[in-house]
C-alpha positions in Angstrom: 0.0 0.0 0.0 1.4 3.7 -1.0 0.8 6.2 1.5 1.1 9.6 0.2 1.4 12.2 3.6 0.5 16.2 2.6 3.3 17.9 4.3 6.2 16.7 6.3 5.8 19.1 9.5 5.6 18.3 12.8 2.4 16.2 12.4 2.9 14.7 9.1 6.3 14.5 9.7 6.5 12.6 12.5 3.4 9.7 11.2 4.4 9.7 8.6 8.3 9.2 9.5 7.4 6.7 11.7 5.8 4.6 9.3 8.9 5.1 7.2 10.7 3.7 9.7 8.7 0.7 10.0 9.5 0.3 6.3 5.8 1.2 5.2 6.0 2.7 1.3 5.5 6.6 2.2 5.8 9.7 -0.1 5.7 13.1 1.1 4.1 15.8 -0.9 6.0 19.3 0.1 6.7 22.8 -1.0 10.0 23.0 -3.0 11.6 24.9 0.0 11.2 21.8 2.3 12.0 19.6 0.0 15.8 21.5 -0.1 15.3 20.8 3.3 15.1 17.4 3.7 17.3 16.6 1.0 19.7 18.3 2.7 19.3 17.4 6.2 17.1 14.0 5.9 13.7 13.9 8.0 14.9 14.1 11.9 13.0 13.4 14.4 14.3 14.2 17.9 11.9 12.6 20.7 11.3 11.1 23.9 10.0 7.7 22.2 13.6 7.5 20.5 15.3 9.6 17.4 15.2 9.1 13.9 17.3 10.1 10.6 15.5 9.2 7.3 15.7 9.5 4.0 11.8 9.9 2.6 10.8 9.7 -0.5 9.5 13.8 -1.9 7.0 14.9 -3.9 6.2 18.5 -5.0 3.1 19.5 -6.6 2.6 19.1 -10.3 5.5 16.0 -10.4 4.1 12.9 -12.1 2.9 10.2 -9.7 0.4 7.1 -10.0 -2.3 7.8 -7.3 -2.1 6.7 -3.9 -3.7 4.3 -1.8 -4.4 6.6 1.2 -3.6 10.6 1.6 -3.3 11.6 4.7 -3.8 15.7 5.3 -1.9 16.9 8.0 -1.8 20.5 7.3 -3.1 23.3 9.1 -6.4 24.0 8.1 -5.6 27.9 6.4 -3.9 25.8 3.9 -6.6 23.4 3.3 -7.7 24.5 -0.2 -4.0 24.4 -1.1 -3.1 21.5 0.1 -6.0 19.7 -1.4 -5.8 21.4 -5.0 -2.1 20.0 -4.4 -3.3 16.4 -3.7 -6.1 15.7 -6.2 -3.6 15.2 -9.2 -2.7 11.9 -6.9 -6.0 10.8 -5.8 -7.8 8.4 -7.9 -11.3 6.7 -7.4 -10.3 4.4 -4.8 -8.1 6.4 -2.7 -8.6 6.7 1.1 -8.5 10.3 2.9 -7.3 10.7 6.3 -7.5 14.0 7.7 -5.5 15.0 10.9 -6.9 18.4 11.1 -7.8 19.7 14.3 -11.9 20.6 14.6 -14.8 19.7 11.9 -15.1 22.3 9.2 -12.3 20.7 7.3 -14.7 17.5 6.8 -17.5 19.8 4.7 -14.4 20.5 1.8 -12.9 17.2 1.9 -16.3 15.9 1.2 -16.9 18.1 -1.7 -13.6 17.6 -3.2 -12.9 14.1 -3.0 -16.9 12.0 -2.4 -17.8 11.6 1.2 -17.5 7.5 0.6 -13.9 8.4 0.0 -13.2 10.2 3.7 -12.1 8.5 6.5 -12.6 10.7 10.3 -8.9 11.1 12.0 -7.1 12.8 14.7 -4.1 12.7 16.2 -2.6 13.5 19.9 1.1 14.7 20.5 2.6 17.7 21.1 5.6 18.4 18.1 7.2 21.3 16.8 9.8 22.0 14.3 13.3 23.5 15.3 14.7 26.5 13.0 16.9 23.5 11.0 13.7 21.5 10.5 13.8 18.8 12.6 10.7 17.5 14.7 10.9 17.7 18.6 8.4 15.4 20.0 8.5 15.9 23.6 4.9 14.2 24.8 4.4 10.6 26.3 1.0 10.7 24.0 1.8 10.0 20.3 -1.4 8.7 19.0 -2.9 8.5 15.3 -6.9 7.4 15.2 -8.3 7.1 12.1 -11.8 5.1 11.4 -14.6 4.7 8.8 -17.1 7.8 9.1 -19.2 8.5 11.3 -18.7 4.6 12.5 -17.6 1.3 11.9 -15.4 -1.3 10.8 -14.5 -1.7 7.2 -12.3 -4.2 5.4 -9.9 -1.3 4.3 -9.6 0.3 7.5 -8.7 -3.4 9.1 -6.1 -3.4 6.4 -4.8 0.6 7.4 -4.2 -0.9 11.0 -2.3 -4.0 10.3 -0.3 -2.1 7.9 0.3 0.6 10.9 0.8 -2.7 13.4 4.2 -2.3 15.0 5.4 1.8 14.2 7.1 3.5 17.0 3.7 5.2 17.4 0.6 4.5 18.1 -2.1 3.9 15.7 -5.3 3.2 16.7 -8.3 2.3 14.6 -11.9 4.0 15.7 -15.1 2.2 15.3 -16.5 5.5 16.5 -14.5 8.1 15.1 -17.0 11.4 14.8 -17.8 11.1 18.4 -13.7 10.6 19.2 -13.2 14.0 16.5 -15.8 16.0 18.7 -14.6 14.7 21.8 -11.2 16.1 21.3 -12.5 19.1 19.3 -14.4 20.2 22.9 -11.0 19.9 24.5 -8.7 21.8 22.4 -11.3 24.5 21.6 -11.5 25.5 25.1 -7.6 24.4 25.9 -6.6 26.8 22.8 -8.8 29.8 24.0 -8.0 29.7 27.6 -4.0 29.6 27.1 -4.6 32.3 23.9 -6.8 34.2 26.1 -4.2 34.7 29.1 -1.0 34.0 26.9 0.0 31.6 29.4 0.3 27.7 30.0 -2.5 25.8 31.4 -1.3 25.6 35.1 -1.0 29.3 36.3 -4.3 29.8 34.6 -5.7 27.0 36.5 -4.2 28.1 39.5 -5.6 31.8 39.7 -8.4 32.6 41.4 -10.4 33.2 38.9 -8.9 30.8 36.6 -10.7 27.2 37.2 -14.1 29.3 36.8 -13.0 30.8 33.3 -12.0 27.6 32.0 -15.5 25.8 33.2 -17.9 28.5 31.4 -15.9 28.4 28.0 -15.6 24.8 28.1 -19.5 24.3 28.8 -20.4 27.1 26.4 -18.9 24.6 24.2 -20.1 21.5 24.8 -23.6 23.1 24.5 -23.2 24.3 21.4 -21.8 20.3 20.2 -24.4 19.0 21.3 -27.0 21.3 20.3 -25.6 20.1 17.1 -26.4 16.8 17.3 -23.1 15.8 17.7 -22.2 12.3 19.3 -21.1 14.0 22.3 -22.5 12.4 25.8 -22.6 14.0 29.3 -19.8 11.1 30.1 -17.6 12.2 27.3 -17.4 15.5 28.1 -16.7 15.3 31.6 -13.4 13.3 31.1 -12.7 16.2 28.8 -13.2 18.5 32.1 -11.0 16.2 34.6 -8.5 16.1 31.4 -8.2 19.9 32.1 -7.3 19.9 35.4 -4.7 17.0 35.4 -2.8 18.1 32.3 0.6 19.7 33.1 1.1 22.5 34.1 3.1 23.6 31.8 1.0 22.7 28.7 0.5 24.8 26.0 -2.1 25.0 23.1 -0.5 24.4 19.5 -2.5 27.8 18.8 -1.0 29.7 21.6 2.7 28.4 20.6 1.8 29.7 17.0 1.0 33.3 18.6 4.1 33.5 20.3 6.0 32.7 16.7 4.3 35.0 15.3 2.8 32.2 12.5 -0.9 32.4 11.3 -3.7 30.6 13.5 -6.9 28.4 13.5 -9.2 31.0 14.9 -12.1 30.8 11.8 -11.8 27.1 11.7 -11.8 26.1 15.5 -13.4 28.7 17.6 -15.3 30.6 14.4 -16.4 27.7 13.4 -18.3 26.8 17.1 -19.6 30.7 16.8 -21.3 29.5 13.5 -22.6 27.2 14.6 -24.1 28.9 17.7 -25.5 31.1 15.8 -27.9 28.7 13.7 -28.9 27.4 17.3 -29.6 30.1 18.9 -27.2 29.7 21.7 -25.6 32.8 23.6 -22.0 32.2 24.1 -19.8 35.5 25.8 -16.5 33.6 26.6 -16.4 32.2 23.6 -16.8 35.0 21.8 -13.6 37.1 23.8 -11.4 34.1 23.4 -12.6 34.8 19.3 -12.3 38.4 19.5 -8.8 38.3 21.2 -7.7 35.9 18.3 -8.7 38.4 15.5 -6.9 41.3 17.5 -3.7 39.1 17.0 -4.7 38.2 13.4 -5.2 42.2 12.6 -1.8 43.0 14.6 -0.1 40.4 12.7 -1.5 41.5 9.4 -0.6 45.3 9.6 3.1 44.7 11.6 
């Protein structure tokens, strides 16, 4: 099976290196700048599960290539509709699609551009980032892959994903439920994002202040309200390990978002917490924190934009 991975960052990277490493056929479609790169340097992946050097195999957009078997997306969601006008040339009618984007919206223009039968639900936990040579510093104990058929289920091709993934210095997990796992974790790093965005701070002195632990609860049930009133597969019971999850993380725990800010980089304010405001909107639902932790996230996008 050929595995083609959209981007070789810290997400895509990292999969998708692993895999390598196992000896799994991947190809990695990148922008002519990382390809130099990784040519240059090799894929390296510095982490606490054990280092790699590889030598992957590139792609860059508009090179011949027979389609691949899957496509995994694991770009940030501003560069969706580039990434996906990038992939399509190397999707062909049987091709699976694995998204690792954080949130839903993504799902809507996957659908439309590649058949919903065609769209596998997927996620990912880990905290990566890429040094200024490139490499990928993996620095959590999670480092966790799900993928599954949508909404539900268990497939014949997805049985053959996981005992193709069976063995990677990762983990990769197959979902017989993977919308409700996708909204699960969407309710958590919406309201982790936000808070630590918010405050420009980690998790734990947030937590600790005295208003801190009260701020965090009213965002994060604003949120789940709105899920829910969605329809989402999102139970009482889900949520609330989403709540505990909050309050045991580390201290010093950032958001991916909140990391970005502090580079300076561009951010997934429309698609994450936007994207909730939409849909609180159609529902009717009032939601005040979430709109300041939105508000404060276009501030930064119009002070980035005009400095």
């Amino acid at each position: 099976m050929r595995i083609l991975f959209v981007g070789a960052g810290a997400v895509g990277g990292y999969f998708g290196g692993r895999l390598l490493e196992k000896g799994v056929d991947v190809t990695f479609l990148v922008r002519e700048r990382r390809k130099q790169e990784l040519e240059k340097y090799g894929l390296v992946i510095h982490s606490i599960h054990g280092d790699a050097v590889l030598a992957p195999r590139l792609l860059v957009a508009g090179e011949s290539a027979e389609p691949f078997d899957l496509v995994v997306f694991s770009n940030k969601a501003y560069h969706l509709d580039g990434a996906i006008a990038d992939a399509k040339p190397y999707v062909g009618e049987a091709t699976m699609i694995l998204p690792l984007l954080n949130g839903m919206a993504h799902m809507e223009a996957l659908w439309k551009a590649f058949g919903r039968e065609n769209v596998l639900g997927g996620l990912c936990f880990i905290e990566t980032t890429l040094n200024e040579r490139g490499e990928i510093i993996q620095t959590s104990p999670a480092h966790e892959m799900r993928f599954g058929e949508w909404p539900a289920g268990r497939t014949e091709r997805v049985k053959a994903l996981e005992s193709l993934f069976a063995g990677a210095n990762a983990r990769f997990r197959l979902s017989e439920q993977i919308a409700a796992d996708m909204w699960n974790k969407y309710l958590f790093i919406a309201t982790m994002s936000g808070v630590t965005t918010l405050f420009r701070a980690p998790i734990g002195p947030i937590r600790s202040g005295e208003y801190g632990s009260v701020i965090i609860d009213r965002l994060f049930r604003e949120i789940k309200t709105i899920i829910q009133a969605h329809g989402a597969p999102l139970t009482d019971e889900m949520a609330e390990r989403q709540r505990t999850q909050l309050e045991q993380i580390a201290p010093t725990m950032k958001s991916s978002m909140q990391r970005d800010m502090e580079k300076g980089q561009l951010i997934e304010a429309d698609h994450l917490q936007g994207y909730l405001l939409a849909l609180a909107k159609r529902h009717g639902i009032h939601a005040p924190m979430l709109e300041a932790v939105y508000h404060n996230l276009k501030i930064y996008e119009a002070s980035r934009a005009t400095s």
